[in-house]
Every structure is written in C-alpha cells, then in structure tokens.
C-alpha positions as CSV (number, residue, x, y, z in Angstrom):
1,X,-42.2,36.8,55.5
2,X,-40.9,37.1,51.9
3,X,-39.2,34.0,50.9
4,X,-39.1,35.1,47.1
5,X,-35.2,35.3,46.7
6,X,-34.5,32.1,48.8
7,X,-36.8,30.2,46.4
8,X,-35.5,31.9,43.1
9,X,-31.5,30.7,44.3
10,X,-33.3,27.0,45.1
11,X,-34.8,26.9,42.1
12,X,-32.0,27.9,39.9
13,X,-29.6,25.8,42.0
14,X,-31.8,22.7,41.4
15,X,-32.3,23.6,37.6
16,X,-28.2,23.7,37.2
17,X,-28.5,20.3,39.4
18,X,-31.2,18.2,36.8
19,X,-29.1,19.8,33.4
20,X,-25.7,18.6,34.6
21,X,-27.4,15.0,36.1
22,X,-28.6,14.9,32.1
23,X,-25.6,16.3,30.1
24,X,-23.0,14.6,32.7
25,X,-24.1,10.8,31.6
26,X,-24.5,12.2,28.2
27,X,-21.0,13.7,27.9
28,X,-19.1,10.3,29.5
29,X,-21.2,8.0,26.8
30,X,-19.7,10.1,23.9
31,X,-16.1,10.7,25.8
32,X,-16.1,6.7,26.6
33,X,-17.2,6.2,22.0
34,X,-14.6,8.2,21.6
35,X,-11.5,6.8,23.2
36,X,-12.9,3.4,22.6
37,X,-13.0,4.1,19.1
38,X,-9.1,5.7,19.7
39,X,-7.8,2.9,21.1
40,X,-9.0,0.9,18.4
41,X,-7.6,3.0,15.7
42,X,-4.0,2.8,17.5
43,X,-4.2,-0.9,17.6
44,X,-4.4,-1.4,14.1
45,X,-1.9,1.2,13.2
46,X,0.6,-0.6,15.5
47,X,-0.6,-3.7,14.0
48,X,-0.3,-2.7,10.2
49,X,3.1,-1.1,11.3
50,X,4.5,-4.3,12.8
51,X,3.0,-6.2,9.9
52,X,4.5,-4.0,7.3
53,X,8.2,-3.8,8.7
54,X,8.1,-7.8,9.7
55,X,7.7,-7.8,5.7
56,X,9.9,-5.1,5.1
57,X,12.8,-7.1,7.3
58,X,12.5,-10.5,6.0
59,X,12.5,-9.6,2.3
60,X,14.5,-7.0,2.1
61,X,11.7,-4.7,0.7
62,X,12.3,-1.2,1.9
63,X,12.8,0.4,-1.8
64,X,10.7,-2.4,-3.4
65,X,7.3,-0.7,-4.9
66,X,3.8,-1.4,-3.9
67,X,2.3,0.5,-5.8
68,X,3.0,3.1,-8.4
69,X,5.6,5.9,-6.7
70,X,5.5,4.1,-3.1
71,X,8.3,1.7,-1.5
72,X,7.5,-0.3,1.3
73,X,9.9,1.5,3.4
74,X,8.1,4.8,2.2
75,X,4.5,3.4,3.3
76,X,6.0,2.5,6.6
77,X,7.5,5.7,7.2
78,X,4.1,7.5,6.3
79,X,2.0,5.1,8.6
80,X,4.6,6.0,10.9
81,X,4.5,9.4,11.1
82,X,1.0,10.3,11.0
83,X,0.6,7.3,14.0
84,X,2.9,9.8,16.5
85,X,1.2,12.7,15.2
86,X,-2.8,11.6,15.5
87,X,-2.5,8.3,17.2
88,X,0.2,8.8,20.0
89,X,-0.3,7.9,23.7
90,X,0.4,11.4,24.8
91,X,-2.5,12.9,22.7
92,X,-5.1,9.7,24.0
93,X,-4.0,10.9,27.4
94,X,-4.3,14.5,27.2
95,X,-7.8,13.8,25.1
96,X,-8.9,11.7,28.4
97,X,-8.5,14.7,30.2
98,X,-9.7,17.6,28.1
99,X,-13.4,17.6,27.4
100,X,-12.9,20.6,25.1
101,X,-10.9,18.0,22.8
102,X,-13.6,15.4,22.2
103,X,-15.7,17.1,19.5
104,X,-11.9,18.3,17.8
105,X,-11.0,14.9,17.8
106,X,-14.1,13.2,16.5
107,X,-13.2,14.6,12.5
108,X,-9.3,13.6,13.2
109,X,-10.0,10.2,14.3
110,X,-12.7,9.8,11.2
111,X,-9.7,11.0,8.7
112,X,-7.0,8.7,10.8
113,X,-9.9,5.1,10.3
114,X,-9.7,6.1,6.3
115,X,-5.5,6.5,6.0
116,X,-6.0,2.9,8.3
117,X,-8.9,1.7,5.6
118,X,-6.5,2.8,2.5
119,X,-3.2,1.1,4.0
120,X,-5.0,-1.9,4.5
121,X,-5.8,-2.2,1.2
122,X,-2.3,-1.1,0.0
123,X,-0.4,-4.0,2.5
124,X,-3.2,-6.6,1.2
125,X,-0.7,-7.1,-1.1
126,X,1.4,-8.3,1.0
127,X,-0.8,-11.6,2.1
128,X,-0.6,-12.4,-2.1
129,X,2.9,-12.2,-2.0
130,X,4.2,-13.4,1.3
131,X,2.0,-14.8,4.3
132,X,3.4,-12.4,7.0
C-alpha cells in the first residue's frame, strides 16, 4: 500500500506543531517585556503627573516658568496629553490582545521612556525648590 500522502500531511502537520511550540514561548517572552515595560512607563507618568500638579496646587504655580517658554501648568498639560494618547489603559488593553501591535508599540513606548526621561529632568527642579 502507498502511504506517501498520509506521511507528507503527518509530516507537515508535525513541522507546523515543533515551529509554533518554538515561536509560541518566544512570542509570550517578548509580549510579557513588553507590557512589563508599559506598565512601568504608565506608573511614572501617573507619578510625575501627581507630583507635578501636588506642586502646581500648593504653590500656586500653574503660569510660573520652569524653564524658558514652559509654565508648570503647560508641562502638566503636555504630560497629560501624550499619557491618554500613548500611555492610556485602553491602548495597554487592546495591546494585550493584539499580537500585531507589539512590534508597533515597541518604537512608541522607546519615544514615550525619553518624554518620561526629559520631564524628569525638567520637574527636578522642583525637589530644589520645594520638597513635594
């Protein structure tokens, strides 16, 4: 008897078997980076936010400069906005379930840690002037 097409469809069924048994553990490792990473950016966003308007509200600083052609309240606003566009809880959950979103998401999170990075150093102003 000719068992050549039974063995080709076992062969290729076990082939697609072994590549998703490597790419699968691969794929979760680099999805789990990924949102860990997230979550950690959206922490300190919140954090800087909360840090910047506890300032803002007990000095009365919202039109006072920080630097050169930013307010306080205009720093706050900016953190704010590009939080609910890049760092928002609806975008981490719809980036938990869409694989096709991870590898997008990598360069925006990269940009989002450096705009966290330069705001940091902006509000480290704030711990000369005023332990918050």
């Amino acid at each position: 008897m000719d068992f050549i097409p039974e063995f080709s469809i076992l062969a290729v069924l076990l082939g697609i078997i072994v590549i998703y048994l490597f790419t699968a553990s691969k794929y979760k490792r680099k999805k789990t980076r990924l949102l860990a990473k997230y979550r950690r950016a959206r922490s300190r966003s919140l954090y800087y936010q909360d840090k910047l308007s506890t300032y803002i509200l007990k000095n009365d600083a919202q039109n006072e400069i920080i630097i050169p052609g930013i307010t306080y309240g205009q720093l706050l606003k900016e953190l704010q906005k590009h939080h609910s566009a890049y760092l928002s809880e609806k975008r981490y959950k719809r980036l938990r379930r869409n694989p096709i979103l991870i590898g997008k998401n990598e360069k925006v999170l990269q940009m989002q840690e450096q705009r966290l990075k330069e705001t940091e150093e902006k509000i480290s102003v704030l711990k000369e002037k005023c332990p918050v």
